[in-house]
C-alpha positions as CSV (number, residue, x, y, z in Angstrom):
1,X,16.6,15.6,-55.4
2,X,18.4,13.5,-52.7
3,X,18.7,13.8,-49.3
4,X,21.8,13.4,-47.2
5,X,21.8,12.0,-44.4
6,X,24.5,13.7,-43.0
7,X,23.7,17.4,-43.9
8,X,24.7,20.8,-42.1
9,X,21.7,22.1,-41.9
10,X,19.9,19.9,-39.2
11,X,23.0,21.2,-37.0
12,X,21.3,24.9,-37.2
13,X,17.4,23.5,-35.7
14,X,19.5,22.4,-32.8
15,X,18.5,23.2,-29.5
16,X,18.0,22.2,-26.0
17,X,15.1,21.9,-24.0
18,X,15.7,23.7,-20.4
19,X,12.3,22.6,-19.2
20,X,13.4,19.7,-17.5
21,X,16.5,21.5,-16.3
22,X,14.5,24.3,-14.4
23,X,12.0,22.0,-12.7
24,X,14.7,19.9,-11.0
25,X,16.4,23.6,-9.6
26,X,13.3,23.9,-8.7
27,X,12.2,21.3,-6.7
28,X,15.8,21.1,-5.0
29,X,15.6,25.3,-4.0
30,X,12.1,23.9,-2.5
31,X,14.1,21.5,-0.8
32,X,17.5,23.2,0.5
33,X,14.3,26.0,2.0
34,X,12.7,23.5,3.8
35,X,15.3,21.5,4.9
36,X,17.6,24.9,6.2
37,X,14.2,26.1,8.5
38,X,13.7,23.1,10.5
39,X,17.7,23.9,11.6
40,X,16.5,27.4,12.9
41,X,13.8,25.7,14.9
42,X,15.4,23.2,16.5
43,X,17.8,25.4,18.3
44,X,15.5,27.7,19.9
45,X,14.8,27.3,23.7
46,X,10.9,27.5,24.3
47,X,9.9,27.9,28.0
48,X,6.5,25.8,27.7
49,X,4.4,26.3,30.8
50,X,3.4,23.0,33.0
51,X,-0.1,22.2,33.1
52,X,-2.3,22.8,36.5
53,X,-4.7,20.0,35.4
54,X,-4.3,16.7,37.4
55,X,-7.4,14.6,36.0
56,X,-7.0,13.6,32.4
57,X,-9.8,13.6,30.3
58,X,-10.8,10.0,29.7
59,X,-11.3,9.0,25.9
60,X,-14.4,8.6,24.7
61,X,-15.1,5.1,22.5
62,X,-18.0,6.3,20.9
63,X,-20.3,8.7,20.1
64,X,-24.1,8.1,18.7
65,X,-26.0,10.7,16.7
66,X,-29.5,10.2,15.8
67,X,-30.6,11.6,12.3
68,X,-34.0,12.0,11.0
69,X,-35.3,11.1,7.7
70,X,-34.0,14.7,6.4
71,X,-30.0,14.0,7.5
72,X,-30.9,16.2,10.7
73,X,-29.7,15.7,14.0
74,X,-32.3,14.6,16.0
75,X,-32.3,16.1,20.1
């Protein structure tokens, strides 16, 4: 029995794979969503009170904690 290499009935196997096709609509339907809300956002006017506080905290450089032999904090 030979084989062709050219024979009709590899044409009727054929098909394509949409896998690939579907997670690129997908990731840019995630995208256009994203990218459409920041839009709505931007153009809202927000009347943000002042604050009363007039001493800003200071920033603290460290902090120590102390634990026992057992991982507790020690007082």
């Amino acid at each position: 029995m030979r084989y062709s290499k050219y024979s009709n009935s590899s044409d009727k196997d054929f098909h394509i794979d949409m896998t690939p096709m579907i997670d690129v609509i997908l990731v840019l339907l995630i995208f256009f969503m994203v990218a459409t809300s920041f839009d709505k956002f931007s153009s809202m006017n927000i009347n943000v009170p002042k604050s009363s506080v007039k001493n800003k905290l200071q920033d603290i450089d460290e902090i120590n904690v102390l634990l026992d032999k057992k991982w507790r904090i020690k007082d």
